[in-house]
Backbone bond lengths (Angstrom), bond angles and torsions (degrees), N, CA, C in turn:
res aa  C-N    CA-C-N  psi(-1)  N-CA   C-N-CA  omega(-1)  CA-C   N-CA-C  phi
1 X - - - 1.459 - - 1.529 109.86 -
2 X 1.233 107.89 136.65 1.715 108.57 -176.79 1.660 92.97 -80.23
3 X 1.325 101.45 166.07 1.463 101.43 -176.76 1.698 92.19 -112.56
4 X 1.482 141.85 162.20 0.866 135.68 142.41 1.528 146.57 -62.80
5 X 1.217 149.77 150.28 1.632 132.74 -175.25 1.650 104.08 -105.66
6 X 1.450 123.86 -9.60 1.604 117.71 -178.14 1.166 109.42 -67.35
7 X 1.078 127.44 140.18 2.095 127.40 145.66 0.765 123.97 -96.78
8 X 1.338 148.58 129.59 1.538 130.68 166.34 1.816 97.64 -73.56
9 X 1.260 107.77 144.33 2.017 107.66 177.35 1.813 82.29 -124.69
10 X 1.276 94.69 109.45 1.851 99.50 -172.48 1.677 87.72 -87.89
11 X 1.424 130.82 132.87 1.696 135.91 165.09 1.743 112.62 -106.27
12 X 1.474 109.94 96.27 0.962 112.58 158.10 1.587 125.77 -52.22
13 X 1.459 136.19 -167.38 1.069 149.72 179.21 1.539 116.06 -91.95
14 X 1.357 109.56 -36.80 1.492 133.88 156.32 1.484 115.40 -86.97
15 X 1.365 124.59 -0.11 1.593 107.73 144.13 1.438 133.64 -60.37
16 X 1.045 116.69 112.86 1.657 111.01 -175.45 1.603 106.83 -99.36
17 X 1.378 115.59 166.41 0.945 146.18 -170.71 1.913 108.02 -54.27
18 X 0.792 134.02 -39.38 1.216 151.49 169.70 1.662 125.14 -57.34
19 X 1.694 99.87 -44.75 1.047 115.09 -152.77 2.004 88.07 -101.30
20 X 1.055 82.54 -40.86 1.940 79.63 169.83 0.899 107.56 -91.33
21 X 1.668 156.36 29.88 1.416 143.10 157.46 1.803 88.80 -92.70
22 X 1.820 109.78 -37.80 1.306 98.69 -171.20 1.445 118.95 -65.47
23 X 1.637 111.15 -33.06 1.593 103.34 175.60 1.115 112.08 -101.78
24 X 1.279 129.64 46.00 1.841 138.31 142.75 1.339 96.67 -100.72
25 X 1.434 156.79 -23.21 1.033 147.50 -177.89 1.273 117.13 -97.60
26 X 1.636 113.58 -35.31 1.933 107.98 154.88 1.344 116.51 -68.69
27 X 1.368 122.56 -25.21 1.173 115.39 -178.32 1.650 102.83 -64.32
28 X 0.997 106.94 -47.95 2.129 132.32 179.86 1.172 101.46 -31.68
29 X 1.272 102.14 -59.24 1.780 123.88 -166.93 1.858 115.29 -55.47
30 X 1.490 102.97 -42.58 1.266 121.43 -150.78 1.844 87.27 -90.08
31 X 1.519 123.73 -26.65 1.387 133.86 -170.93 1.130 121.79 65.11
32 X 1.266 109.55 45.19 1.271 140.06 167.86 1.292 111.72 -115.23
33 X 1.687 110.32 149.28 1.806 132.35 -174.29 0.882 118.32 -88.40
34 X 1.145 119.97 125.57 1.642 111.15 -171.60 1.605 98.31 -128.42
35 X 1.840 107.82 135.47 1.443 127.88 -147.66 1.582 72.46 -108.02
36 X 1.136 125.76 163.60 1.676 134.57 164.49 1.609 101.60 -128.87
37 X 1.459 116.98 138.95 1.398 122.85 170.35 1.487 87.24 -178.15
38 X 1.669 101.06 155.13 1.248 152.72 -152.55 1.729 97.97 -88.32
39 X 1.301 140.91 121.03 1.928 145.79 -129.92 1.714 93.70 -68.81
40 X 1.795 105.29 -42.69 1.013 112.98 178.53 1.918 118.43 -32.51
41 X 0.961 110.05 -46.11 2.009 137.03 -155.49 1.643 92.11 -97.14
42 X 1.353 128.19 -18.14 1.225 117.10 170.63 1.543 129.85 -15.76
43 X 1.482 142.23 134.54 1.482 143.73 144.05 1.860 83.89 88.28
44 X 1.267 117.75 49.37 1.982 129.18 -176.80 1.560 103.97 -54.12
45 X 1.521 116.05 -51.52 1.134 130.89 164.02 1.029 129.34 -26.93
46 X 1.457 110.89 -78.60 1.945 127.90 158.16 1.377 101.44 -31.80
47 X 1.001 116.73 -64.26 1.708 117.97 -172.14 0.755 125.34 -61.62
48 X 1.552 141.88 -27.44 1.070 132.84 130.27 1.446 142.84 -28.85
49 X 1.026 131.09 -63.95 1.476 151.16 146.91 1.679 118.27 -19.48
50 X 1.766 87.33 -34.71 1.584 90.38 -170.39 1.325 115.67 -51.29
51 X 1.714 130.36 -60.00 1.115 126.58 -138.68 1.859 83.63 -88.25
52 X 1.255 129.32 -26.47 1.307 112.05 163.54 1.874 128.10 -51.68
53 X 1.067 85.18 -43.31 1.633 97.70 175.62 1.753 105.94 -59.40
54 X 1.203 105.65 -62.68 1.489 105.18 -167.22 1.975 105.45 -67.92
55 X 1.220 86.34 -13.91 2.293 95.24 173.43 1.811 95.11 -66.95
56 X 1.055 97.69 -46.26 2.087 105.33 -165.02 1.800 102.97 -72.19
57 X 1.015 116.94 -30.84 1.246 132.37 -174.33 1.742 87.17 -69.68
58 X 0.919 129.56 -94.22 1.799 161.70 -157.44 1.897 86.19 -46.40
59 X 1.697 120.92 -56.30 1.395 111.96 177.08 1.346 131.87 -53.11
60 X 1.574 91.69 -29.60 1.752 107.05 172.30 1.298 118.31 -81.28
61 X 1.710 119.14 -35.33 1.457 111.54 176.10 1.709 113.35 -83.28
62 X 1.354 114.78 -0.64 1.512 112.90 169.19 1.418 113.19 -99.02
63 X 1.649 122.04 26.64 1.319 133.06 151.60 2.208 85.08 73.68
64 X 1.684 129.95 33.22 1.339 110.73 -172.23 1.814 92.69 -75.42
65 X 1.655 108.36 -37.31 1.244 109.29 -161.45 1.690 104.94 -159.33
66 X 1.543 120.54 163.22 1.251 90.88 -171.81 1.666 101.51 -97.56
67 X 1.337 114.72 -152.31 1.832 121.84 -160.85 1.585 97.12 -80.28
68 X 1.325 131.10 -37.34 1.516 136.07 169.03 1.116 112.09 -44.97
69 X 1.452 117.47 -63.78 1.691 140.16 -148.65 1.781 93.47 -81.20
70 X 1.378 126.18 -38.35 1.107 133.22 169.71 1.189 115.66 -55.44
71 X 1.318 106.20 -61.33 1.706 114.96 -179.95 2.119 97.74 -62.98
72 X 0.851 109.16 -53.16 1.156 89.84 178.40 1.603 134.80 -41.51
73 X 1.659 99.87 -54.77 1.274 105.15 -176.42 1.979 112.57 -53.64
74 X 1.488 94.99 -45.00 1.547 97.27 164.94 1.402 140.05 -44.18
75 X 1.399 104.38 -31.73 1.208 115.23 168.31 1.122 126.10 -87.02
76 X 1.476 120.44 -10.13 1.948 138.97 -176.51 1.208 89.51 -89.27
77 X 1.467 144.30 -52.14 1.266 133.53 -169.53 1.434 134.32 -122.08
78 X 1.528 112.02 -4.69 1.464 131.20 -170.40 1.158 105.99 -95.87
79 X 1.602 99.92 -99.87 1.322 130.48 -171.00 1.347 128.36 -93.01
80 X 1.641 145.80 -155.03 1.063 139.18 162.39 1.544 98.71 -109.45
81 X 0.782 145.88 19.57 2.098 143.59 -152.95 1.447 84.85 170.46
82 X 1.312 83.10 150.02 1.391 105.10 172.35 1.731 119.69 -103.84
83 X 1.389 129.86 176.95 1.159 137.75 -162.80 1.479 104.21 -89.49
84 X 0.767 128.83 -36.65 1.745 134.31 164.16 1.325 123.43 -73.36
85 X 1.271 115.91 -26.72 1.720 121.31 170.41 1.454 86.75 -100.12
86 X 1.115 155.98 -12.21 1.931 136.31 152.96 1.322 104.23 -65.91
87 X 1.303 123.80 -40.43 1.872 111.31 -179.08 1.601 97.26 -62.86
88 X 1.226 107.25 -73.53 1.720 95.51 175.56 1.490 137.71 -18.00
89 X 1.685 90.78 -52.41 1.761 87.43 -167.28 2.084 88.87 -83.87
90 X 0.669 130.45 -75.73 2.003 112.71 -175.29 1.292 94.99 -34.20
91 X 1.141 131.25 -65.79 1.790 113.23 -156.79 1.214 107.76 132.83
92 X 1.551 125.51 118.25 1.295 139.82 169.69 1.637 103.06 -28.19
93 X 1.431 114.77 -75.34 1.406 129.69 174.27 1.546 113.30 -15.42
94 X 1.313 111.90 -74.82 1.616 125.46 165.54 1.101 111.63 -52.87
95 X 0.831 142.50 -51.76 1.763 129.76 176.87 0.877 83.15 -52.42
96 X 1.323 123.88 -115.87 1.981 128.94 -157.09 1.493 103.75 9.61
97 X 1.247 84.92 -104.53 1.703 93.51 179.04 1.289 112.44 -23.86
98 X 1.500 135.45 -74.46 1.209 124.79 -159.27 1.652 114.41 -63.15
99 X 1.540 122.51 -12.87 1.428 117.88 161.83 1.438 111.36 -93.20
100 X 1.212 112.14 -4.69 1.612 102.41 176.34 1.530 109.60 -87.26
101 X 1.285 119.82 -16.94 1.317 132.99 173.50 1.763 106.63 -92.78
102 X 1.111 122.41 -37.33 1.377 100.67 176.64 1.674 126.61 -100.44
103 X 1.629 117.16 13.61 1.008 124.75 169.16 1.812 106.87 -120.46
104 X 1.036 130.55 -2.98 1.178 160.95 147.90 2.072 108.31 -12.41
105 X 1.186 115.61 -66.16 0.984 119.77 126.64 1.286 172.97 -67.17
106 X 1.681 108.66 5.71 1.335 111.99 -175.04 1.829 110.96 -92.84
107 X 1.576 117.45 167.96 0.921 95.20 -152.22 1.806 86.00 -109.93
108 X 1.146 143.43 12.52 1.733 166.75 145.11 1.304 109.11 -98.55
109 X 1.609 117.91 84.76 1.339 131.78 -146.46 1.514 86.70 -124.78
110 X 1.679 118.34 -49.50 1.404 107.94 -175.43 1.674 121.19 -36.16
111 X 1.327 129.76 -44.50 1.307 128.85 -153.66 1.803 91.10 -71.81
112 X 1.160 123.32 -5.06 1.528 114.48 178.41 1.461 108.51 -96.50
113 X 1.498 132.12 -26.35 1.200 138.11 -143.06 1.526 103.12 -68.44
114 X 1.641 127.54 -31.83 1.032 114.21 -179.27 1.455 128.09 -75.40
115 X 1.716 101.93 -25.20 1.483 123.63 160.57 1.781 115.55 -49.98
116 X 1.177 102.51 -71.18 1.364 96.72 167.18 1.820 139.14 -49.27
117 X 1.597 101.50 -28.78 1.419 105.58 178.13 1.739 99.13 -85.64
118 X 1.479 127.60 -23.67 1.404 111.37 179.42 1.626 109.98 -81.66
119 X 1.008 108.44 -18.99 1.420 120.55 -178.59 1.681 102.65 -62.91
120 X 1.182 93.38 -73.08 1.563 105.24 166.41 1.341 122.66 -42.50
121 X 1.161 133.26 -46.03 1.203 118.73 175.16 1.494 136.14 -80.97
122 X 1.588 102.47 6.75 1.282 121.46 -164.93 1.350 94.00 -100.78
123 X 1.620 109.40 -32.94 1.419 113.87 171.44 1.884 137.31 -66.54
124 X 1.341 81.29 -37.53 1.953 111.39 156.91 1.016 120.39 -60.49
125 X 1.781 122.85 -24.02 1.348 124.80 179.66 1.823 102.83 -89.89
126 X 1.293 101.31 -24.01 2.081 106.89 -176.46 1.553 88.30 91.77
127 X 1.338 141.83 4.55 1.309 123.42 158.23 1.574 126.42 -74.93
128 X 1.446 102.45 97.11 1.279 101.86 -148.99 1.852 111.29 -106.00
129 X 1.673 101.94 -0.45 1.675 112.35 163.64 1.517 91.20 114.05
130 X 1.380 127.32 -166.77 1.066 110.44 -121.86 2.103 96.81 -102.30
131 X 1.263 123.03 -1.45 1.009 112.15 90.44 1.583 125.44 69.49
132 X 1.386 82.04 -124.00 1.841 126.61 -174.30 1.340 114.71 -84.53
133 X 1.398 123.84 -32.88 1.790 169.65 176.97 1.575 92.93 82.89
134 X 1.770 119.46 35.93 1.077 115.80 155.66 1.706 118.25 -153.03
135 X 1.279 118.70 137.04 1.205 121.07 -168.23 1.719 122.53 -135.82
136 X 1.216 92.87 -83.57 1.874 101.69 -177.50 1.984 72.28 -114.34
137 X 1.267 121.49 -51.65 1.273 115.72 -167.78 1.766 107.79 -111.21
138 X 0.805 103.01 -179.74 1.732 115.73 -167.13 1.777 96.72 -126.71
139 X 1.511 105.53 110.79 1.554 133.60 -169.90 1.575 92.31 -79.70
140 X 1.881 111.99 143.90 1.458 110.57 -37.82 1.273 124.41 -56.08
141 X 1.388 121.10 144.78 1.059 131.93 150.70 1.907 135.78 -24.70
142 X 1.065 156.25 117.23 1.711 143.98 -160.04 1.316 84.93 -103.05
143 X 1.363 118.92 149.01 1.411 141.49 160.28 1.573 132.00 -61.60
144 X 1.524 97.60 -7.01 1.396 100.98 165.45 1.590 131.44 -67.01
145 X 1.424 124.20 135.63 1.282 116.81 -167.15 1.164 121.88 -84.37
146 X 1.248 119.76 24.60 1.610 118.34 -177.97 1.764 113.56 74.22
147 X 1.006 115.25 166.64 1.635 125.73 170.33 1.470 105.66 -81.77
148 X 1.408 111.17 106.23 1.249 104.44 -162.64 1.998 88.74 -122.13
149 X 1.615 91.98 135.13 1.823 111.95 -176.29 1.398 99.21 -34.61
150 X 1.516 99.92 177.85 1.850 97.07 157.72 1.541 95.88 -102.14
151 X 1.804 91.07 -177.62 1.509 100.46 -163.66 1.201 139.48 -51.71
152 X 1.599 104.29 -15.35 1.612 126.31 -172.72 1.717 89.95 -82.25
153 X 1.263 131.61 -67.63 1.273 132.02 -148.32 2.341 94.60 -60.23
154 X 1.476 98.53 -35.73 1.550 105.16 -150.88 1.661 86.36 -79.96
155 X 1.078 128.33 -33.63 1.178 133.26 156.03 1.745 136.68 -26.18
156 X 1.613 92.74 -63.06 1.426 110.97 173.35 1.872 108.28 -74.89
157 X 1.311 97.13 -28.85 1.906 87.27 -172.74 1.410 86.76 -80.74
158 X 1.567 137.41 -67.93 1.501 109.01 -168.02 1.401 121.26 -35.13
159 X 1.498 99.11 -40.22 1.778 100.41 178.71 1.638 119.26 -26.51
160 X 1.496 85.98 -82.33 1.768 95.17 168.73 0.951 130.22 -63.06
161 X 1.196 124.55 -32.99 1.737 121.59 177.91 1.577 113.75 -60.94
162 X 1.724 124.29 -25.54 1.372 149.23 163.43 1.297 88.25 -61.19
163 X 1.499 132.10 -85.89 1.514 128.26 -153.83 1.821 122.15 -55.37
164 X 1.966 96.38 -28.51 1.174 76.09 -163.11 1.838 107.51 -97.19
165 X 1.901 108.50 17.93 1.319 112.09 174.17 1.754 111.75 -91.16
166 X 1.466 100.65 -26.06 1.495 97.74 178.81 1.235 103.79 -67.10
167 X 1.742 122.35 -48.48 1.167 130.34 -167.05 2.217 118.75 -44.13
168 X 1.741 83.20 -23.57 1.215 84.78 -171.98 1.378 120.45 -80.32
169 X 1.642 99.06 -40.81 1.429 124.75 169.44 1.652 104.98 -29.57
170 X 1.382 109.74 -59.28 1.695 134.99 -148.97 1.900 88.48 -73.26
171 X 1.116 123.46 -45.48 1.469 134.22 -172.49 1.252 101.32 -54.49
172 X 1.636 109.45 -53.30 1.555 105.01 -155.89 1.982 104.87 -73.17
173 X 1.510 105.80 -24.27 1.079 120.54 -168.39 1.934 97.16 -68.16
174 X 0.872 110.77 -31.56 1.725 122.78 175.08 1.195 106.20 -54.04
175 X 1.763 131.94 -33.54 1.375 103.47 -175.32 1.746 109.89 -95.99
176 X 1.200 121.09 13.97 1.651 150.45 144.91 2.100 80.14 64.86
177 X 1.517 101.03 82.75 1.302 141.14 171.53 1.514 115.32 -101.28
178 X 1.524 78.50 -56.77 1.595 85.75 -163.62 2.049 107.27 -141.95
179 X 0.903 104.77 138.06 1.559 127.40 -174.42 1.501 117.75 -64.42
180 X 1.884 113.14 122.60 1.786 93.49 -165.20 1.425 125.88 -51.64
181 X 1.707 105.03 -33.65 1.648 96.81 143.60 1.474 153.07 -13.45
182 X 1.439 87.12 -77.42 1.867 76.39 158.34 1.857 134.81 -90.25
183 X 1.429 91.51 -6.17 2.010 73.78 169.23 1.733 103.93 -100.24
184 X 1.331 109.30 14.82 1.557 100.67 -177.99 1.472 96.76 -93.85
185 X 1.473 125.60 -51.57 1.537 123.75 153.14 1.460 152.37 -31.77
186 X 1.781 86.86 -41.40 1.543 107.04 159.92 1.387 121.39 -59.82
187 X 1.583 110.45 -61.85 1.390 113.66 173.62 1.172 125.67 -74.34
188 X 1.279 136.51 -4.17 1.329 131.89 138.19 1.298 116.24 -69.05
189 X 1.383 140.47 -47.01 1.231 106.78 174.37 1.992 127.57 -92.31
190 X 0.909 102.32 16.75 1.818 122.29 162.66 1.173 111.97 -99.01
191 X 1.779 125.81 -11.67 1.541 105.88 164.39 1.457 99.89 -129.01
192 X 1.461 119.95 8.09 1.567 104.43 154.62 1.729 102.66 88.09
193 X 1.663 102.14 30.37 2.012 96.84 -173.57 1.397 91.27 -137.56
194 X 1.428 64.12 144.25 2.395 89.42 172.77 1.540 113.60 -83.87
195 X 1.340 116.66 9.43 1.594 100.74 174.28 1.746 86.96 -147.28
196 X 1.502 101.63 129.07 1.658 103.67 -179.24 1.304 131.26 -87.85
197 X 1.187 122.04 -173.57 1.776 92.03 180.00 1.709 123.47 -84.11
198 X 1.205 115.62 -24.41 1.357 135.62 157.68 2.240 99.76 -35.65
199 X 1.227 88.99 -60.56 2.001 99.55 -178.13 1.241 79.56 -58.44
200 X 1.346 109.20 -84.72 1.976 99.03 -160.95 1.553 106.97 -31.85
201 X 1.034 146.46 -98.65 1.227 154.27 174.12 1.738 85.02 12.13
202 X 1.067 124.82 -99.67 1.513 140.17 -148.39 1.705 101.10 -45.23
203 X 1.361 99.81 -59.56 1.705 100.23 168.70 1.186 114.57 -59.60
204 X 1.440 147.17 -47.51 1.363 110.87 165.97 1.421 148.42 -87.38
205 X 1.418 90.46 7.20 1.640 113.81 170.45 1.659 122.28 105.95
206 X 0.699 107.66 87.38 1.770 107.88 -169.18 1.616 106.43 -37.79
207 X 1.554 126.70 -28.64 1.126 106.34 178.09 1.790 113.68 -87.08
208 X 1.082 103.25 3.74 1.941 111.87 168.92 1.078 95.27 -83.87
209 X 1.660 135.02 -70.36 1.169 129.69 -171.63 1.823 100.89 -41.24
210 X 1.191 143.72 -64.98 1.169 111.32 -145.11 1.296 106.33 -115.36
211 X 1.657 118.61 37.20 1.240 128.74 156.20 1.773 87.38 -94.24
212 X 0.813 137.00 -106.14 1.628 125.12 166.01 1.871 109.42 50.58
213 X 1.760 72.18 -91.45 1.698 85.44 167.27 1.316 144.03 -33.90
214 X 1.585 86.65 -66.99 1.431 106.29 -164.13 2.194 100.17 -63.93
215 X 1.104 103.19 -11.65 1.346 109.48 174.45 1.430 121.57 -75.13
216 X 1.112 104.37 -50.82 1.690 113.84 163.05 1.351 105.61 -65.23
217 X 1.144 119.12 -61.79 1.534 109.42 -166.06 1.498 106.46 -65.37
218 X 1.601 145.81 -18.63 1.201 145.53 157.42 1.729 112.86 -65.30
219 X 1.032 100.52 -2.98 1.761 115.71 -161.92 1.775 101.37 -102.55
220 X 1.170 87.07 -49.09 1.634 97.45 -156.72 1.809 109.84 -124.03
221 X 1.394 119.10 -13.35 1.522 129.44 164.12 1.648 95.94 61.39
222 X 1.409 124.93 33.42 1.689 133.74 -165.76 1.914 77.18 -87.68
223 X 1.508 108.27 133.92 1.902 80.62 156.41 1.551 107.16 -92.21
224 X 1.087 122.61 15.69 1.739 115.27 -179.68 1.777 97.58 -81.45
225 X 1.336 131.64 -0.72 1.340 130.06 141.84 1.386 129.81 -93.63
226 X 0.862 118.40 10.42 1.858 134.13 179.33 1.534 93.18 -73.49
227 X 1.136 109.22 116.53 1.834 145.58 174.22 1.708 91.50 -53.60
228 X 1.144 104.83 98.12 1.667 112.50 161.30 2.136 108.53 -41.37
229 X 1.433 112.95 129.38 1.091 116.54 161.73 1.477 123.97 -37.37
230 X 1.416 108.69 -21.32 1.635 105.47 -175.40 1.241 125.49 -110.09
């Protein structure tokens, strides 16, 4: 297992000055990165991911493609793993929870609901990922690639599934926490890629990215497609 190099260094209100010079310097020590944000902003990472995750969820229950062909396409142009073998490897269990806790409060909750009810029901079944040796998929895994769209359809879902992860990136960067520096670093080295989403953004053009959007979000009024200010 690779280990990761990020930290989250969470700063309470009662963190003092002292006490966080000492854990920037164990963190230093250990050669590991340490991200700083406010308890509220906790697990930044996860949160990010989310509204992608719950996009892959919603493509599969609108019959675009199935959970293979998805994960595949993700892995041809995104990521290295796909979004259905990541619920697996943490654990059905943990997901749930950890989106029931971080959408828990929002007040545009629908665009998660289908995430949460597949989550849930995967959990009702005791398929709990790999685990259980059953999850979104049933361990081992077959080498078949799923029914995968033709090029136009596999095309348009990377499209968005690209727009609406930068988009997220660009959001979190809105509450001006943290520097494109460090979540362009972070998320490259927490998902293991040589071009970050900030790069993506630039290579495919910020005004594609939020024509993208602004299509879904004119489509569907979700704000988890609402065109980041930046």
């Amino acid at each position: 297992m690779k280990l990761k190099k990020t930290v989250e260094l969470i700063i309470t209100e009662d963190t003092n000055d002292y006490t966080l010079a000492v854990l920037r310097g164990f963190i230093g020590a250990m050669g590991k990165i340490p991200i700083e944000m406010p308890e509220e902003e906790g697990f930044v990472l996860n949160r990010i991911f989310l509204d992608f995750q719950a996009l892959a969820v919603r493509l599969y229950r609108d019959g675009a493609a199935d959970m293979k062909a998805i994960d595949n396409i993700i892995k041809k142009s995104i990521f290295s793993h796909g979004v259905f073998e990541f619920f697996d490897n943490v654990g059905i269990d943990v997901m749930y929870q950890s989106v029931i806790n971080y959408t828990g409060t929002m007040e545009n909750r629908d665009f998660y609901e289908p995430f949460i009810d597949f989550l849930g029901g995967l959990l009702a079944g005791n398929r709990i990922g790999r685990k259980s040796g059953c999850g979104c998929y049933d361990y081992p895994v077959d080498g078949e690639p799923g029914q995968l769209p033709d090029n136009q359809i596999q095309d348009e879902l990377t499209g968005v599934l690209r727009a609406l992860y930068v988009n997220s990136v660009f959001k979190m960067l809105e509450k001006n926490i943290w520097s494109g520096d460090d979540l362009e670093c972070a998320v490259k080295e927490y998902m293991d890629l040589a071009q970050g989403p900030i790069e993506l953004a630039r290579v495919m053009g910020h005004g594609a990215v939020r024509a993208i959007l602004e299509h879904h979000y004119n489509k569907t009024g979700f704000d988890a497609y609402r065109p980041s200010s930046l």
